[in-house]
C-alpha positions as CSV (number, residue, x, y, z in Angstrom):
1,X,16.8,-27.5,68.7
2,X,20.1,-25.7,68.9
3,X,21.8,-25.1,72.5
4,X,25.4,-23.7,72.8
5,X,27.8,-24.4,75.7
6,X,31.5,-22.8,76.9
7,X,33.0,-19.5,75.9
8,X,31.6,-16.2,76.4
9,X,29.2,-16.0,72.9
10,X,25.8,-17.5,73.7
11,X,22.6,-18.4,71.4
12,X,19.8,-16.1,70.7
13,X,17.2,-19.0,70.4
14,X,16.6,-22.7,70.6
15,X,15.0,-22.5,67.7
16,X,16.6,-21.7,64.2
17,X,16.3,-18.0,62.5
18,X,15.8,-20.0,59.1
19,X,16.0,-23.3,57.3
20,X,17.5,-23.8,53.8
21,X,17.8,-27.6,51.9
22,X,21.1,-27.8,50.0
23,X,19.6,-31.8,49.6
24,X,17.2,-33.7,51.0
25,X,19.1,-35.1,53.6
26,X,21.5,-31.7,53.7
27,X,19.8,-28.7,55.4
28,X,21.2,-25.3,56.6
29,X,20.2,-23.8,60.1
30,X,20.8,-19.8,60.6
31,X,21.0,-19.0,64.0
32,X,22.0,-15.9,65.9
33,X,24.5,-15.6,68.7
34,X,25.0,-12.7,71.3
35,X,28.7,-11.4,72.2
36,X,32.1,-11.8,70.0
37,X,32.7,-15.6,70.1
38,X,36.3,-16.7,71.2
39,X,36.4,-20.3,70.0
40,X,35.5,-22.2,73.1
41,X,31.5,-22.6,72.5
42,X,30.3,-25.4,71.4
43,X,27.0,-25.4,69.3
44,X,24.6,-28.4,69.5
45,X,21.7,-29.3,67.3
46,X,18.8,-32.3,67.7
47,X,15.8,-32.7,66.5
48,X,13.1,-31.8,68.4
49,X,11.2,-34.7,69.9
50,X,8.9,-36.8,67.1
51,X,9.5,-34.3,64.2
52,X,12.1,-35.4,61.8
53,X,11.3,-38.9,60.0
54,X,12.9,-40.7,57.5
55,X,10.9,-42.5,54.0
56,X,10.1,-45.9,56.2
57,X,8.1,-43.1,59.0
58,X,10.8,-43.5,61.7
59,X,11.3,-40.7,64.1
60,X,14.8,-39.4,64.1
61,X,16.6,-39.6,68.5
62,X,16.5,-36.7,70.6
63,X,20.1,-37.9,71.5
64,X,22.8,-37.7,68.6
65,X,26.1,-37.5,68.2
66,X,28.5,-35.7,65.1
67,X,26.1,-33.2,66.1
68,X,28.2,-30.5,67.9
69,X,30.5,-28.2,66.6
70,X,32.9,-25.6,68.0
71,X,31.9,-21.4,67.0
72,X,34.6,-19.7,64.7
73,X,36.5,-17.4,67.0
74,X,36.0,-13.6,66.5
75,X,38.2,-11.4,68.6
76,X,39.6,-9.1,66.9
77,X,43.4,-8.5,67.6
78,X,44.2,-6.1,69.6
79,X,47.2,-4.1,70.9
80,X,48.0,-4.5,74.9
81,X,51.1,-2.3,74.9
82,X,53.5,0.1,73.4
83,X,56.5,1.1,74.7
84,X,59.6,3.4,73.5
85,X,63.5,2.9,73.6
86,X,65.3,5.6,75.5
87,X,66.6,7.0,72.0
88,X,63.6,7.2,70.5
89,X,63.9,5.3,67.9
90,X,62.6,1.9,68.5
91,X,58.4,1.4,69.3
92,X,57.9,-1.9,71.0
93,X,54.4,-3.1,70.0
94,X,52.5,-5.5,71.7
95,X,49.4,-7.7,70.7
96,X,47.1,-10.3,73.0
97,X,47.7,-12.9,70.4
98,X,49.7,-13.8,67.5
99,X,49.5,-11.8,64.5
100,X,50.4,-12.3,61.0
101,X,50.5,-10.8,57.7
102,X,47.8,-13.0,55.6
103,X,45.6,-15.4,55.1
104,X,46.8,-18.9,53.9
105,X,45.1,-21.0,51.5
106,X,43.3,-23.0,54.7
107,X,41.7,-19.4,55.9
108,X,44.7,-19.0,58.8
109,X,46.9,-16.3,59.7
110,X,50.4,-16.8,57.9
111,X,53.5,-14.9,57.4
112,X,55.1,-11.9,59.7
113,X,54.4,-8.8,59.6
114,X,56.1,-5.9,57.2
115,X,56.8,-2.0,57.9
116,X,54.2,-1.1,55.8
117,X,51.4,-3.1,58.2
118,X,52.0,-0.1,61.0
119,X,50.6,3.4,60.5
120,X,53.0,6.1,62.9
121,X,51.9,9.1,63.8
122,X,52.5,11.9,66.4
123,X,50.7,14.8,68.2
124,X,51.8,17.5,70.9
125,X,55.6,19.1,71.5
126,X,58.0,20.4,69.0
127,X,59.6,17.0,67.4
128,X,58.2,15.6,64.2
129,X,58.0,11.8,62.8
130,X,60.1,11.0,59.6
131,X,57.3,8.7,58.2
132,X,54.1,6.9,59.0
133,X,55.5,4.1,57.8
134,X,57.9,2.5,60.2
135,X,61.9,2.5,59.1
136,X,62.3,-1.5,60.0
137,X,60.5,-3.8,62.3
138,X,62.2,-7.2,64.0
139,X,59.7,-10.3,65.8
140,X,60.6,-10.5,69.2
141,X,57.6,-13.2,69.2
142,X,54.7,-13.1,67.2
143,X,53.0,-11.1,69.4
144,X,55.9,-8.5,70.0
145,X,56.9,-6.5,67.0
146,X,59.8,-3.8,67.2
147,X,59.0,-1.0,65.0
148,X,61.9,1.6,64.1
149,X,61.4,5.3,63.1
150,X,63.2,8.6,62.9
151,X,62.2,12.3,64.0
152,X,63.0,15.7,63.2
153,X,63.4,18.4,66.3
154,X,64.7,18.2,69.9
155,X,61.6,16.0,71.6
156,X,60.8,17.9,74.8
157,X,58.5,15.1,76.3
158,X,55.5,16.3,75.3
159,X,55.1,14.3,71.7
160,X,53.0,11.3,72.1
161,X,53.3,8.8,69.1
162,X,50.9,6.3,68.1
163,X,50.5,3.3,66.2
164,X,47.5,1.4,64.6
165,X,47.7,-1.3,61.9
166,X,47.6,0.3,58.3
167,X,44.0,0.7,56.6
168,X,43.2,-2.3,54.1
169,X,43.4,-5.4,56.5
170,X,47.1,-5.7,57.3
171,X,47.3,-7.1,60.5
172,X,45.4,-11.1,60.9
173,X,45.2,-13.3,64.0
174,X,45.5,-17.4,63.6
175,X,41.5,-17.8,62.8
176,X,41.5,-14.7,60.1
177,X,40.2,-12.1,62.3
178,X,41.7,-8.6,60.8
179,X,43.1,-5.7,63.4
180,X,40.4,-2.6,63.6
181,X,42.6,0.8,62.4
182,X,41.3,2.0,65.5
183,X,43.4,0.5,68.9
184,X,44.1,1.6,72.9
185,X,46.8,0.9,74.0
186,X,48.6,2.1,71.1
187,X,50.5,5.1,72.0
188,X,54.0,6.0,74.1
189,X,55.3,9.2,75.2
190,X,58.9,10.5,73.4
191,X,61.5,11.1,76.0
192,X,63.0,14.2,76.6
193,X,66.4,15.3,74.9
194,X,66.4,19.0,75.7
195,X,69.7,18.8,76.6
196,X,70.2,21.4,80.0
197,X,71.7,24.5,79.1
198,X,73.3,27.2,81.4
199,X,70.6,30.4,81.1
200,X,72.8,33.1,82.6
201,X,75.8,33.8,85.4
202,X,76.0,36.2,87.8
203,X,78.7,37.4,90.8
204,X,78.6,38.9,93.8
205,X,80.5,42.3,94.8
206,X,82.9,40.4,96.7
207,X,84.0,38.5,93.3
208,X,83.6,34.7,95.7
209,X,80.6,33.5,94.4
210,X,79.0,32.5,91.3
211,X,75.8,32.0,90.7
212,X,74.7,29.6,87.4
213,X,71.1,29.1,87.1
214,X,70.4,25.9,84.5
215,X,67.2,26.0,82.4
């Protein structure tokens, strides 16, 4: 009988989906779970009541213990906010948990991100992105990444940017989950640098007033 406990993801069934022997005292349980588990269930297994013996006939307990075991979690990192410099230049990117570059040798999340993790691109006004690839990128934490870029044109306010992790699992929490190349959250608005220009001057008959209208 399998029960789970904690957390958010929960079991479809007491009883297994299937049963495999690796070894006569080694067997392997599939089960199913419901929702994206985030590492705080706990799975339980005993034997149901008079229906596991050993060779002598004995009847294995209803009440065990090394018989729990935590889920793997499964969130998928995501992106909580982005934010731009007043130069535009500088894409602050944040995550709800610490990201890394790979995968270690023990199945974790190692090593910080590169430039070439981040996919840029932009949409609306008149100013154009340099790359889609991000210039440089500094840790303010490992869950705060500064990205740098460069554009082409005068932004007038109306360009939105976004960023999403590159295609090709770039982007890995601690337990190995990789970033989707799809994300909310993701985007910022340029600011504007139309810089105000005078549009015309006039003068009245009198030659004592001026009148300067601004764009």
């Amino acid at each position: 009988s399998i029960t789970g406990v904690g957390g958010v993801a929960t079991i479809g069934s007491a009883t297994p989906t299937s049963i495999s022997k690796t070894s006569q005292t080694v067997w392997v349980l599939g089960f199913s779970t419901s929702g994206i588990a985030n590492g705080n269930e706990s799975i339980e297994v005993v034997p149901v009541l008079n229906s596991i013996y050993d060779q002598a006939g004995n009847a294995a307990a209803t009440s065990q213990s090394s018989n729990t075991k935590a889920l793997n979690e499964k969130v998928l990192p995501i992106i909580t906010g982005t934010t731009i410099n007043s130069a535009n230049s500088l894409l602050t990117v944040t995550f709800a948990e610490n990201v890394y570059k790979a995968i270690n040798g023990a199945g974790n999340g190692a090593g910080n991100l590169e430039e070439g993790d981040f996919a840029l691109s932009i949409s609306g006004g008149v100013a154009t992105i340099g790359s889609a690839t991000p210039t440089s990128i500094t840790k303010t934490s490992q869950t705060v990444w500064v990205l740098g870029f460069s554009t082409s044109g005068i932004a007038n306010g109306s360009e939105t940017i976004s960023v999403v992790p590159a295609a090709g699992n770039s982007i890995y929490d601690a337990a190995a989950n990789a970033a989707a190349t799809s994300q909310s959250n993701n985007t910022a608005g340029l600011i504007e640098k139309v810089l105000p220009i005078i549009t015309g001057t006039t003068i009245n008959s009198a030659n004592s007033e001026l009148t300067v209208p601004f764009s």
